[in-house]
C-alpha positions in Angstrom: 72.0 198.2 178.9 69.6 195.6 179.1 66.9 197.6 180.9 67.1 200.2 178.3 66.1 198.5 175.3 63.4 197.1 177.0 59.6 198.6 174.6 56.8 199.4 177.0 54.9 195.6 176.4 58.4 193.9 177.9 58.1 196.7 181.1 54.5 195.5 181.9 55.5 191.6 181.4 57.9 192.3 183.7 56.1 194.8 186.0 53.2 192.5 186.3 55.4 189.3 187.4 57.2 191.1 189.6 54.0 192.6 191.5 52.5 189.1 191.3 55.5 187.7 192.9 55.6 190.0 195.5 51.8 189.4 196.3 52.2 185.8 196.1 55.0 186.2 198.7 52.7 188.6 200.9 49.7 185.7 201.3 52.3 183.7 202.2 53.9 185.7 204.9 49.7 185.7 206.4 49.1 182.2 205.8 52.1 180.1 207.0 51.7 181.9 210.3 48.7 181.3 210.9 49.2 177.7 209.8 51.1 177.4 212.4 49.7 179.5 215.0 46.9 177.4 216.3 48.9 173.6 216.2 51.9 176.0 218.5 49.3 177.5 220.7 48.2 173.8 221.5 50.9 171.5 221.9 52.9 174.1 224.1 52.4 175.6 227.1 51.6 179.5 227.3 54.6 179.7 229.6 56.8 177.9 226.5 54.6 179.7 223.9 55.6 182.9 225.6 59.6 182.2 225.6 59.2 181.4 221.7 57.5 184.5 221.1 59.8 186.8 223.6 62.9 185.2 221.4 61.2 186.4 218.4 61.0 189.7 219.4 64.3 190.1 220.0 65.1 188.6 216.9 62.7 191.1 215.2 65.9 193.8 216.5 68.6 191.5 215.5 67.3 191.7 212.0 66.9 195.1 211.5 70.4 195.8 212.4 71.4 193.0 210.1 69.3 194.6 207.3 70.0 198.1 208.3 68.4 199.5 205.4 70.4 197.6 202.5 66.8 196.4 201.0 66.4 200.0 199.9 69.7 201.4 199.7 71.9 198.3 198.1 68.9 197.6 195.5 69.5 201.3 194.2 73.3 200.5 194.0 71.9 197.4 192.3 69.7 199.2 189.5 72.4 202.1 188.9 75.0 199.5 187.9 72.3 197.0 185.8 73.8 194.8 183.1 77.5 195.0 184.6 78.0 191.8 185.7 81.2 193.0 187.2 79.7 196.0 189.4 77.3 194.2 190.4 79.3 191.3 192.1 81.6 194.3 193.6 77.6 196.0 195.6 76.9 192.2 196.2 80.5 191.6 197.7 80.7 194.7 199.9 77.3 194.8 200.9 77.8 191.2 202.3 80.5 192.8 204.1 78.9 195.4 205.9 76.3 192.4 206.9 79.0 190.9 208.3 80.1 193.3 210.7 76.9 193.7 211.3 75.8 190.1 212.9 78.8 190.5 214.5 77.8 193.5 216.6 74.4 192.2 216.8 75.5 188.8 218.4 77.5 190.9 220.6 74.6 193.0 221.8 72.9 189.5 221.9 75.6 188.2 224.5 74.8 191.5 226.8 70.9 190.7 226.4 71.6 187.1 227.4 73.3 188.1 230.4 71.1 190.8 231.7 67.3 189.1 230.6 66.3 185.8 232.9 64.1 184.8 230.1 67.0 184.6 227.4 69.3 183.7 230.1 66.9 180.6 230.9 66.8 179.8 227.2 70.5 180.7 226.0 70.6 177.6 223.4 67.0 178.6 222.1 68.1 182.1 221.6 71.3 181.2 219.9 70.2 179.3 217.4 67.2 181.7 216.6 70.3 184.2 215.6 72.1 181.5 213.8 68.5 182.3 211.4 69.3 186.1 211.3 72.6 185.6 210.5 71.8 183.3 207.4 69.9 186.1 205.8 73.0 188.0 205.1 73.2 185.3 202.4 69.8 185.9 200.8 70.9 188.3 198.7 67.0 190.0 198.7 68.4 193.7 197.3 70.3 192.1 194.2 67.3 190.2 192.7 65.0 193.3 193.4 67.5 195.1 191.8 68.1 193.0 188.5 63.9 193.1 188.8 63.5 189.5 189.1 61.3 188.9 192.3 60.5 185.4 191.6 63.4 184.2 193.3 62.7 186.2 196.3 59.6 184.7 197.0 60.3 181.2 195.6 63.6 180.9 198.0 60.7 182.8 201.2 58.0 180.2 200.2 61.1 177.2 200.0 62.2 178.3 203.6 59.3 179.0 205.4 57.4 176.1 204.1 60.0 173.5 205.3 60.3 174.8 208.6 56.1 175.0 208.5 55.8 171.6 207.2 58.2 170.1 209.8 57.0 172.1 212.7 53.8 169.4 212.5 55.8 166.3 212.2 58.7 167.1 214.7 56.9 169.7 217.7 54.8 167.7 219.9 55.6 169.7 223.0 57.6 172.1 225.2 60.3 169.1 225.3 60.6 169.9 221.6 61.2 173.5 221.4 64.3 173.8 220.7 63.9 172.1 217.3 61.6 175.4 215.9 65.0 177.2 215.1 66.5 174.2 214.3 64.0 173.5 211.4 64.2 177.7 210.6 67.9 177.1 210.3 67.4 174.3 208.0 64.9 176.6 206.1 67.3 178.8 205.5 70.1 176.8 204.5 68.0 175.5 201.2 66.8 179.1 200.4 70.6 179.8 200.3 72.1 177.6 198.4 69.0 178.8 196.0 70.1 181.8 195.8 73.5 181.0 194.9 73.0 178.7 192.1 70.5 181.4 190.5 73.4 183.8 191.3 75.7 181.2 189.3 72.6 181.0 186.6 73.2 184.9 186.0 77.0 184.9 186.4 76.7 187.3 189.4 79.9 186.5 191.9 81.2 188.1 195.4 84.1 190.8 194.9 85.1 192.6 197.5 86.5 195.8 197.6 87.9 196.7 201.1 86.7 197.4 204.2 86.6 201.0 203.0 83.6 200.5 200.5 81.4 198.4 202.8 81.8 200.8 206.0 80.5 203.4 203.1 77.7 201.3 202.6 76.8 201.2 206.3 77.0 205.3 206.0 74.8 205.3 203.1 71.7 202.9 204.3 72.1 204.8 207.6 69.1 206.8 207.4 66.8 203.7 205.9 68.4 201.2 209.1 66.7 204.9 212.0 63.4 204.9 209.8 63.3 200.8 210.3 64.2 201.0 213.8 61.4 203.3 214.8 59.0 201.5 212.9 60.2 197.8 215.0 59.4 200.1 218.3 55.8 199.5 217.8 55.9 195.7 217.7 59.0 194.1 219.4 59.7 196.5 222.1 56.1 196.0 223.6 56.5 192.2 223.5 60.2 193.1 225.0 58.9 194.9 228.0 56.1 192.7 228.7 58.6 189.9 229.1 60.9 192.1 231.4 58.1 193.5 233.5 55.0 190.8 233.6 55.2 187.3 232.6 55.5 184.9 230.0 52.3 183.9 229.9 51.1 187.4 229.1 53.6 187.8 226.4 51.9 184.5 225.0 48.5 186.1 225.4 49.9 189.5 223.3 51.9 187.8 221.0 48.5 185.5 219.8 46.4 188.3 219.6 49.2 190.8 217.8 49.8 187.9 215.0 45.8 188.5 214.3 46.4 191.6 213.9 49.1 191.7 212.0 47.3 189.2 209.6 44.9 191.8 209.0 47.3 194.7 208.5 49.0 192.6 205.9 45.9 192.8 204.3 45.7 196.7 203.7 49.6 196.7 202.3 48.0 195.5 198.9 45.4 197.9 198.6 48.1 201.0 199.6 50.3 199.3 197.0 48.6 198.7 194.5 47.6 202.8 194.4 51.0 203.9 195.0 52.2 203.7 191.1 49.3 205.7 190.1 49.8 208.3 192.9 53.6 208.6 191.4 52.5 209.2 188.3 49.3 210.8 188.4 49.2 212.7 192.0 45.8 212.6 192.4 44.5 213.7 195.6 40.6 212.2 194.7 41.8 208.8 194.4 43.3 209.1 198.0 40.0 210.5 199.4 38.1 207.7 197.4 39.9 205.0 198.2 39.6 206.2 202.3 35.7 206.4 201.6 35.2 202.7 200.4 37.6 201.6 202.5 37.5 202.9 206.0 33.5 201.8 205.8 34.7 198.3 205.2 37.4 198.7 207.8 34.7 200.1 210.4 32.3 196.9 209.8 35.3 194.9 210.4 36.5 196.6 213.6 32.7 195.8 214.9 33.2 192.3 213.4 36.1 191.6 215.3 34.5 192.9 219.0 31.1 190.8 218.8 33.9 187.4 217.7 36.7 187.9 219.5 35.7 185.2 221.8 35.5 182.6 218.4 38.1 184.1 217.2 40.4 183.4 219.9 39.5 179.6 220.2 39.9 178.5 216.6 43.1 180.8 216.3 44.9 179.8 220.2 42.7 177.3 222.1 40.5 177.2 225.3 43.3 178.6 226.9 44.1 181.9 225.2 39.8 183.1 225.7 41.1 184.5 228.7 42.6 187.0 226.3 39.6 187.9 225.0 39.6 191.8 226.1 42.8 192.3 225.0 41.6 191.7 221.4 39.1 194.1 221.3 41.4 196.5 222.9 43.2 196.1 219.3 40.9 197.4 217.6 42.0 201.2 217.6 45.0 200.1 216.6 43.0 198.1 213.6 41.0 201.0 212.9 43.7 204.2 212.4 46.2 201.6 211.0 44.7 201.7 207.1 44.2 205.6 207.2 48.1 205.9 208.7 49.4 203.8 206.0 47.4 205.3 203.1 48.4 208.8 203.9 51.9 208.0 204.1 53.7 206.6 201.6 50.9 206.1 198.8 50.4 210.0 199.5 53.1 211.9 201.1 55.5 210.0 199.2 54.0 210.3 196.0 54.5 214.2 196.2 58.3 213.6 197.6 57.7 214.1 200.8 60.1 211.1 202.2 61.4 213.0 205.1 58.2 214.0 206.3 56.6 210.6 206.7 59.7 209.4 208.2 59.7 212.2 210.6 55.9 211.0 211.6 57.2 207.7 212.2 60.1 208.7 214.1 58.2 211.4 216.4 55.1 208.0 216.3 58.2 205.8 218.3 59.4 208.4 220.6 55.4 208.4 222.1 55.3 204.7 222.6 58.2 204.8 224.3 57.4 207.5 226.5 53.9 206.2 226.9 55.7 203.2 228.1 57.7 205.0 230.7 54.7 206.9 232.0 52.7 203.8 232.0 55.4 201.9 234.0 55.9 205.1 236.5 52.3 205.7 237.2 52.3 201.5 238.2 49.8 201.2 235.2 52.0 198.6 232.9 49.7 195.6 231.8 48.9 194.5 228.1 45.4 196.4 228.0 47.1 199.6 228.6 49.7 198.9 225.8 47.5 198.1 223.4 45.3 200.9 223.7 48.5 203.1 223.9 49.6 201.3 220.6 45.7 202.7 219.0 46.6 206.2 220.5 50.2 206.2 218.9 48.7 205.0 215.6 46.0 207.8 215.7 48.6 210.1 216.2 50.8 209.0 213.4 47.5 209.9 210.9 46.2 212.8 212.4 50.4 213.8 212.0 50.1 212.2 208.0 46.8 213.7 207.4 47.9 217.4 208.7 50.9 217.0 206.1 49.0 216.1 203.4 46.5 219.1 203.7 49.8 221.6 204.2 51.0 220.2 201.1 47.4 219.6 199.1 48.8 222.2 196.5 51.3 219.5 194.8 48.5 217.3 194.5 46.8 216.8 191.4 43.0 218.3 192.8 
């Protein structure tokens, strides 16, 4: 096997190309989005800005049934097999299966949504096509190149796609007459990033062999658990922008969807520093580097939480417009969420996980969804259901998750390296 004759110096090459790829791919999931955010926020309307961003969330669900945990589960098929050519094309052929059935009970669940939710219902083209996205990244084929350990094309066929569709956004969108081209130009995105992928399949002689229906229902029982802990964690972002649609207005899922893309830009940030431990918490265990790295960073973390309240204002106008400074105090009422987020990621994975302790962050994620939903209910029965509320309730939920991460990492200092 290929992998095995591999000396140490070849292992870094390849581990260091790999992790610069992935960040490479990382920036660019910040950047083109917020590229793109403030030329969007301008030349449409909040009402149209809000369908777009509704859609989206929707989509956000339609994916993570379509992935349904095969990014984890089919790249381990993937590495067990490495160097048959043979086996491999067999995981790629069944997996791409099971993806199949899959879009086709998503665009079923779709149809229901359609027919039940004015805003889709209002917007049924938009909302098909936007699938017609989802349903091309069956082809993407993200778990085999993670598997055979080449990430470059995984971010060269992400940076292809998403730079298209970002560079023709500006030429083609010019108003809410033109929405329905922002899938259009997704679609066509995606369509190039695919037929990527399949001449560097060709490049490696990697084919598509199925096996049966058998094998690629067993490979929807076997990403199973991945596809519950995925779901949860989706309950924290698109359900709130889902219930805002179905209970307020579009302009105030506009308003949340600005200010949680900020947000989001500044999680994305922590993911590196998390990352870039984790290795070193696999090998090493060592419970000082988690308590150091939560001392250097939570201080810069706090001056940023302040940083964001005194310029929300700014903040707001360079990144939405005159328009979205109304939404101003629902920015700040981030910042909870901004604050516990960085401690509730570090003491998850990069710790817990270190020590083996998969089921127990998932658990903290799953028991995390179950009180934002239930926060959403009581917030909805008690006639309290506007975007200030949620996002405070999304700080609370977050808090919870690391006081739940923190309490399981004491229980279990003992496996730590002290």
């Amino acid at each position: 096997m290929k992998g095995a004759r591999m000396n140490k110096g070849e292992t870094s090459k390849i581990l260091v190309k790999n992790t610069t790829m992935l960040y490479i791919m990382n920036i660019t999931k910040i950047i083109l989005p917020l590229v793109t955010l403030p030329y969007l926020t301008r030349v449409l309307s909040k009402d149209c800005y809000g369908v777009v961003s509704y859609v989206k969330a929707v989509m956000q669900y339609m994916q993570i049934v379509v992935d349904f945990g095969f990014l984890l589960s089919a790249t381990k098929d993937i590495v067990k097999v490495q160097g048959d050519k043979k086996a491999i094309s067999e995981v790629v052929g069944d997996t791409l299966v099971a993806k199949l059935i899959l879009v086709l009970v998503a665009f079923v669940s779709l149809l229901v949504m359609i027919a039940t939710i004015p805003m889709l219902r209002n917007n049924v083209l938009y909302t098909i096509l936007s699938f017609v996205v989802v349903a091309l990244t069956c082809f993407l084929m993200d778990f085999l190149f993670r598997g055979i350990e080449e990430m470059h094309v995984i971010t060269l066929r992400y940076v292809l796609m998403r730079a298209i569709a970002a560079i023709l956004t500006f030429v083609v969108v010019k108003s809410d007459n033109d929405m329905i081209w922002i899938p259009c130009l997704d679609i066509i995105g995606s369509i190039l990033a695919v037929i990527l992928v399949f001449i560097e399949m060709k490049k490696r002689g990697i084919g598509i062999k199925v096996t049966g229906l058998k094998n690629a229902f067993q490979k929807l029982k076997d990403s199973a658990i991945f596809f519950l802990s995925n779901m949860a964690t989706t309950t924290f972002t698109a359900l709130n922008t889902l219930m805002i649609g179905l209970f307020i207005n579009t302009e105030q899922v506009a308003e949340w969807s600005v200010c949680m893309q900020m947000v989001s830009a500044v999680q994305s940030m922590y993911s590196p520093i998390t990352d870039g431990i984790y290795p070193q918490m696999v090998k090493n265990k060592n419970w000082k580097l988690v308590e150091k790295t939560a001392k250097v960073f939570m201080s810069i973390v706090t001056v940023g939480c302040i940083f964001t309240f005194v310029v929300a204002k700014y903040a707001l106008l360079i990144i939405g417009g005159e328009k979205y400074v109304t939404a101003v105090p629902l920015l700040r009422a981030f910042i909870p969420l901004l604050f516990f987020s960085f401690p509730s990621i570090l003491f998850g994975w990069p710790a817990l996980g270190a020590i083996g302790k998969e089921k127990e962050t998932t658990l903290t994620t799953i028991i995390t969804a179950f009180l934002q939903i239930g926060g959403l209910l009581i917030l909805l029965l008690i006639g309290q259901f506007n975007v200030i509320n949620l996002a405070f309730l999304r700080g609370f939920t977050e808090a919870c998750m690391f006081a739940m991460r923190y309490r399981y990492c004491k229980k279990f200092k003992g496996e730590f390296a002290i």
